[in-house]
Each structure stands twice: as structure tokens, then as C-alpha cells.
N, C-alpha and C positions, 0 to 999 in steps of 0.2 A: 650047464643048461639053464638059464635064465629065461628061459622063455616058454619052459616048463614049469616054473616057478610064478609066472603070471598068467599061468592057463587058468586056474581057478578067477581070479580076478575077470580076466577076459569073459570068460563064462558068465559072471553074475551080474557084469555091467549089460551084456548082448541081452541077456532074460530082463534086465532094467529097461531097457531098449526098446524088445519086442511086446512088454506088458505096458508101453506107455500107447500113446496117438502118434505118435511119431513112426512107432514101429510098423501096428496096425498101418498106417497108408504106404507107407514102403512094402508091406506086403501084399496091398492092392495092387499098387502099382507094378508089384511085382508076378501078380495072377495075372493082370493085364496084358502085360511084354509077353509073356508067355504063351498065353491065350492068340493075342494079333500073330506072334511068331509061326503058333503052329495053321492058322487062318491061310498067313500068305502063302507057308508053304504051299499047303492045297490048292488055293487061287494060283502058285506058277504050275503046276502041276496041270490045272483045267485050261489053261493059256497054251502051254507048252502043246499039252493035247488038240486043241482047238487048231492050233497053227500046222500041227502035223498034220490036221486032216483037212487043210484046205490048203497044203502044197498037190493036192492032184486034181482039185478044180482048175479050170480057164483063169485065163486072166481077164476075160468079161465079166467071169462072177465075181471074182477077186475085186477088179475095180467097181465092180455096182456096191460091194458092201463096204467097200472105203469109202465111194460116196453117200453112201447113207451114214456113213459114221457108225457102223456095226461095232468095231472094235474101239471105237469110245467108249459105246453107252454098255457093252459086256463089260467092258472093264472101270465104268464107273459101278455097277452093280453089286460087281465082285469086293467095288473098296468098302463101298456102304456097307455092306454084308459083313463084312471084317470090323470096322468100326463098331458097328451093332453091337455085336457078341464082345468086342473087348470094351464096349462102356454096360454095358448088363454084368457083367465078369466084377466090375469094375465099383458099379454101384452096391450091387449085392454084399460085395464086402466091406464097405463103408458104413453100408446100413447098421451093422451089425458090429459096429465101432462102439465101445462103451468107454467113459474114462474112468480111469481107480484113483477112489482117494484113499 
């Protein structure tokens, strides 16, 4: 089992790692993924929902809100919204970045 044998090592380099700046922003970045993952999930969810309830309108309504660009500007919203929350996520823990000497 040699690889039992450099689990200690593996350990104290990863705590080297996560105690440096390098660590810290990979952890941001890694609130972030996380953060936008579970956003979009909800945004297909309210999409998904949205489109179930406008297969039983006309196709008059249907085409009036394609020509307005309805499901553009929802669904630029929806991205901003996602974006938002994953650079707030994102900053908040950068802030709070210190380096050790």
C-alpha cells in the first residue's frame, strides 16, 4: 500500500495549498461553480415551467410574444440574475482573502 504511505504527505501539502492565495481563490471559484450551478438549475426549472404553460395558449399569443422578444429579454434576466449572485458569492470571498507569512 504505497499510497497509504503518502496519505500523510498528501494531507499536509493540500493544508499548504488551501492556507496559501492560491487555495483561497480556488475556493472561490469554487463557491462560485457551485453557486451559478445551482442558479441555472432553478432558471431551467422556471423556463421549463414557463413553456409548459404557454403550450395551451393560441398561436396568436404565442407569436405576439416571439415578436416582442418575450423570451429573450426573460431569459436575459434570468442570466444577469445568475451572474449577480455568482460574482457577490464570488467577491465576498476574495474579500476576505488574507496572505500568511
Amino acid at each position: 500500500m504505497p499510497l497509504l504511505a503518502l496519505l500523510p504527505e498528501l494531507l499536509g501539502g493540500l493544508a499548504f495549498v488551501m492556507g496559501s492565495l492560491v487555495g483561497r481563490v480556488l475556493l472561490a471559484l469554487g463557491m462560485s461553480y457551485v453557486t451559478y450551478s445551482g442558479i441555472d438549475a432553478i432558471n431551467s426549472n422556471i423556463v421549463s415551467t414557463v413553456q409548459s404553460n404557454l403550450s395551451g395558449v393560441g398561436a396568436d399569443v404565442v407569436g405576439m410574444l416571439s415578436y416582442l422578444w418575450l423570451d429573450k429579454a426573460v431569459s436575459m434576466v434570468l442570466s444577469s440574475y445568475a451572474a449577480a449572485v455568482a460574482m457577490k458569492v464570488t467577491a465576498g470571498s476574495i474579500t476576505k482573502m488574507v496572505i500568511k507569512k
